[in-house]
C-alpha angles and dihedrals in degrees: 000000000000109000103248134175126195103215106230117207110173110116122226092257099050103140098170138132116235115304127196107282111262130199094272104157105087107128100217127197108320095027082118095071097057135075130218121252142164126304115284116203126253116283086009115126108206114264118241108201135344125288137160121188116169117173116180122192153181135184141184114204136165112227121191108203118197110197110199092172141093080349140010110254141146106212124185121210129185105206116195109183140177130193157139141251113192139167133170133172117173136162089271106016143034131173129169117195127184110183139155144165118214119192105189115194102204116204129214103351096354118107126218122243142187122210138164132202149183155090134247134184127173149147137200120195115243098178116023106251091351112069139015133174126220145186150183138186130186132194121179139148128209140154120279113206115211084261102063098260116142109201135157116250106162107247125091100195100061111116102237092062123128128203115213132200134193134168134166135185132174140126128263118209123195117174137169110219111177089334098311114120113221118198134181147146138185126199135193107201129180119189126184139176118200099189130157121269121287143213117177130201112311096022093275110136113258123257081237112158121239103174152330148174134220138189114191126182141185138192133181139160115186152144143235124250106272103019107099096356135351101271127052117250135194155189125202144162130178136193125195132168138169132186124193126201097226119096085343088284116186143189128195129179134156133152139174117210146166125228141193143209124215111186099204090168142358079276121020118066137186129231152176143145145184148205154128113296122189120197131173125173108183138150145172122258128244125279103259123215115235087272094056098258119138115259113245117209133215091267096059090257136104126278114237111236086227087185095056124102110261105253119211115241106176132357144183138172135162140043124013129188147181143181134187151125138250121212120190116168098167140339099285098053127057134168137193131173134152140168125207140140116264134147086036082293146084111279128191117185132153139115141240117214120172129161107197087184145000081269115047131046126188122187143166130197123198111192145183116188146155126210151087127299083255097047091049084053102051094047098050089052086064094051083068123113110231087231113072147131114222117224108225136193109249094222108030102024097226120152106256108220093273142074120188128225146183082248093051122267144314120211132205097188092087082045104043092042091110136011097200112151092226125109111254149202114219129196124162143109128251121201124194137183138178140171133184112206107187107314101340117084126189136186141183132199129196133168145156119215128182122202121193116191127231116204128164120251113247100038142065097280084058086094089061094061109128091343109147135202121187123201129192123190137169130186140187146184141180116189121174144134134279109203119323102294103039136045140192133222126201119191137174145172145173129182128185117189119178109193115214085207113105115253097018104091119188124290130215133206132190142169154163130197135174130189141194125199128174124183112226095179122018083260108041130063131190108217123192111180137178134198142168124195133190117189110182114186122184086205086053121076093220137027115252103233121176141149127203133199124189142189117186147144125248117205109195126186 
C-alpha cells in the first residue's frame, strides 16, 4: 500500500471545542518517512511499544496551615489519602489515570473535607484500523468566588470551594475507501458543578453552572493532494448540542461545508473551505414570584419558569468560509492559521508546534469557539494524550492546572476560569514549553482566554448579554532527582480574571510550593512539602493569604 501520512496539527495544549472540518490532509516535507495506521484518537501520540505501570498508594501527613488573611489564625489538619497512579500503551490501546481521594480531620477551629481528584483518557480498539473507542473523566476542586470566578487557592476546606466533574465517551472511525480517507467521532459528555450557595454582589443570586450535557458529532470524506486530481478535496459535515440545566439553556449548531487543498511546495499548503452553518443559542426564563422577583432554589440557583416560551439568544444561519495555510517543513515543526467569517463575525484559529529536540516541545493554540462551560470541558478532555503525568499540589493534592505529557502540556486553568451558566463565546490563545535536561524536566504554561456572554432578551440572563470576562494564567514546574534515592518538585502559578459584571471586579490568585520526598524502602517515602497562597478579590473586603507546610509518609504498592 502506498506509503501515506495524515498531517496532525492539533498542539498539546489545544483546549477547543469542534471546529468546521478543514483540509487537513497536505503531507508536507518528511511524510515519506511515515506509515499509515489506524486512527488515533484525538490528542493520542502513537504508542511505540507495550508497557503497563500501575502504582497504588496510599499516605498519612500532618499539615499546619497559618492563615494571615482575612484573619490571623494557626489551623492543624491530619490528611489520610489513597490513590492511583496508572499508564498503559499498548499496540491497540493506551490509557493513562491519576486519581486520588484526601479526607482531612481539622482540629480546634479547623473543619473536615472530603475531595477527589483526578483525570483520566483512554482508548481500546474495536475494528483493527477502522474504529476505536475513547474516553476521558475529570474531578477538581477549586475556590468560586461570588462572581463566578473559579481559581486555585490551595486549600480544599474553605467554604466557598466547588467540585467539578466531567466525563466523555464516544467512538472515533477512520477508514480508507478507493483512496479516499473517511473520518468521524461522536462523543457523549456530562459535566456538573456541585459548589456552595452564592450571592453576588447586590444580593442578587450568582450565575453560578450546575450541569449540562453535550453530543457532538463529525463527519468527513476526503482525499490527499495528487490522488485523483493536484490539489486535496473534502466533504464534512458536524453536529454539536448542549443542553444546561439551568434555565433550560440550549446550544445548536450544525454545518455542512467543502474544502480544498492548494500544494504550493513540498511543505506549505494552501487551504480554504466553505459551507452553511445553523446556530442557535436559547433558553427559558426564570419562574417569577408574584412580585416579579425571580424564584431561588434550594441549591442557591434560579428556578426555570418550564412552562415559559424558549427565547433566542443568539442565532446564526448561512455561509461560512475560511482560508489558511499549512506549513510543514519536517516532521518536528508544524503550522497551521487561517482566517475566515463564522458566528455573523470575523474568526482567526490555528496552532504552532515545533520540537527543536527529543527533549523539549514548544507549542502555541489560537481558538474561536461557542458553548457552554461543560461543552468546552468535555471537548477539551478529549484534546488529552493517553500518556501523561498530572501535576499535583504537595499539600493539598489538587490538580494544579497542568498535566504533562510526552507532547508537551495541557493545561485547565483557561477552561476552569469561570464557571458562569451562560452560553458563551470564547476566543484566546493558550503557549506551552517544556525541556527535559538529564533527568529534570521542567515546563511552563501561559494563555489568555475572552468570554463573552450570550443571554436572551426578556429574561434574567439578559444582563449577560455581551458581557465579557478575560482571564490570563501561567504555570510552571521543575521536577528532577537528588541523588538516587530522593527527588524535588517546584511549582507556580498566577491567574488573573476581570470580570466585565458590575460589581464583581476582577480576582487574582497566586501561589508557590515546593516539595521533598526521599524513599527509605523501595515502598515507603518521607515527604516534607511548603506552600504559600494569595487570593485578592476585589468582591471580598480583605486578600486570603496562607502558607502550609506537611510531613507525611507515603506507602506505595
Amino acid at each position: 500500500m502506498k506509503t501515506r501520512f495524515i498531517a496532525s496539527l492539533t498542539a498539546g495544549c489545544a483546549l477547543i471545542a469542534p471546529l468546521p472540518l478543514m483540509a487537513q490532509s497536505y503531507q508536507g516535507r518528511g511524510s515519506q518517512e511515515q506509515t499509515g495506521s489506524a486512527q488515533e484518537p484525538e490528542g493520542q501520540t502513537a504508542p511505540t511499544g507495550r508497557r503497563l505501570s500501575v502504582e497504588p498508594y496510599i499516605e498519612a501527613s500532618q499539615i499546619l496551615t497559618a492563615q494571615l488573611s482575612p484573619f490571623d489564625d494557626v489551623l492543624t489538619y491530619t490528611q489520610v489519602a489513597a490513590g492511583v497512579d496508572a499508564s498503559y500503551i499498548g499496540r491497540n490501546s493506551g490509557a493513562s489515570v491519576s486519581l486520588r481521594y484526601e479526607h482531612n480531620f481539622g482540629y480546634g477551629d479547623a473543619s473536615d473535607s472530603d475531595t477527589v481528584s483526578g483525570i483520566a483518557r483512554g482508548y481500546t480498539t474495536l475494528v483493527p484500523q477502522v474504529l476505536t473507542l475513547e474516553a476521558g473523566a475529570l474531578a477538581s476542586r477549586t475556590t468560586v468566588t461570588s462572581g463566578g470566578a473559579n481559581v486555585f487557592a490551595g486549600q480544599n476546606n474553605l467554604d466557598n470551594s466547588s467540585q467539578t466533574y466531567s466525563a466523555y465517551i464516544g467512538p472515533n472511525l477512520s477508514a480508507e475507501i478507493d483512496r479516499v480517507d473517511i473520518t468521524g467521532n461522536y462523543r457523549l459528555g456530562y459535566t456538573r458543578v456541585d459548589s456552595p450557595d452564592f450571592v453576588a454582589p447586590g444580593g442578587s443570586p450568582a450565575d453560578v453552572f450546575d450541569e449540562s450535557v453535550t453530543h457532538s458529532a463529525q463527519l468527513r470524506a476526503g482525499t490527499q493532494p495528487g490522488e485523483y486530481l493536484p490539489v486535496g478535496i473534502g466533504v464534512g459535515g458536524g453536529y454539536f448540542r448542549e443542553d444546561i440545566d439551568n434555565l433550560d439553556q440550549r446550544v445548536i449548531d450544525s454545518y455542512l461545508r467543502a474544502d480544498v487543498t492548494v500544494p504550493i511546495t513540498p511543505a506549505l499548503a494552501v487551504i480554504a473551505g466553505v459551507g452553511y452553518e445553523d446556530v442557535e443559542v436559547s433558553s427559558r426564563d426564570a419562574l417569577r414570584d408574584a412580585a416579579g422577583n425571580p424564584v431561588i432554589g434550594p441549591d442557591g440557583r434560579l428556578v426555570t419558569d418550564e412552562s415559559g416560551p424558549r427565547r433566542i439568544a443568539f442565532e446564526a444561519d448561512g455561509l461560512i468560509w475560511d482560508v489558511g495555510v499549512l506549513w510543514r517543513p519536517s516532521q518536528r515543526t508544524s503550522l497551521q492559521a487561517v482566517y475566515g467569517r463564522r458566528y455573523d463575525s470575523d474568526t482567526y484559529y490555528g496552532n504552532f508546534s515545533w520540537r527543536p529536540s527529543r527533549n523539549s516541545t514548544l507549542g502555541v493554540n489560537v481558538y474561536d469557539t461557542l458553548s457552554g462551560f461543560g461543552g468546552r470541558l468535555t471537548n477539551s478532555l478529549a484534546a488529552l494524550p493517553t500518556d501523561f503525568e498530572v501535576v499535583r499540589d504537595p499539600i493539598s493534592g489538587a490538580i494544579v492546572g497542568c498535566v504533562n505529557s510526552v507532547s508537551g502540556a495541557s493545561c485547565l486553568d483557561g477552561l476552569l476560569g469561570s464557571v458562569r451558566s451562560s452560553v458563551f463565546r470564547s476566543r484566546g490563545v493558550s503557549a506551552y514549553y517544556s525541556r527535559q535536561v538529564g533527568r529534570t524536566t521542567a515546563g511552563i504554561t501561559a494563555g489568555y482566554d475572552r468570554r463573552t456572554y450570550l443571554g436572551a432578551p426578556g429574561t434574567v440572563l439578559e444582563a449577560s448579554d455581551g458581557v465579557s470576562d478575560e482571564s490570563l494564567y501561567i504555570a510552571g514546574t521543575v521536577t528532577g532527582p537528588l541523588g538516587r534515592d530522593a527527588g524535588y518538585t517546584i511549582a507556580t502559578y498566577a491567574s488573573y480574571i476581570d470580570s466585565g459584571f458590575v460589581g464583581v471586579g476582577d480576582a487574582l490568585a497566586l501561589g508557590s510550593s515546593a516539595a521533598y520526598n526521599r524513599s527509605f524502602t523501595r515502598n515507603l517515602t518521607g515527604r516534607v512539602a511548603v506552600a504559600v497562597n494569595y487570593l485578592d478579590s476585589e468582591v471580598s473586603a480583605e486578600d486570603l493569604k496562607s502558607a502550609s507546610a506537611l510531613v507525611g509518609l507515603r506507602y506505595g504498592f
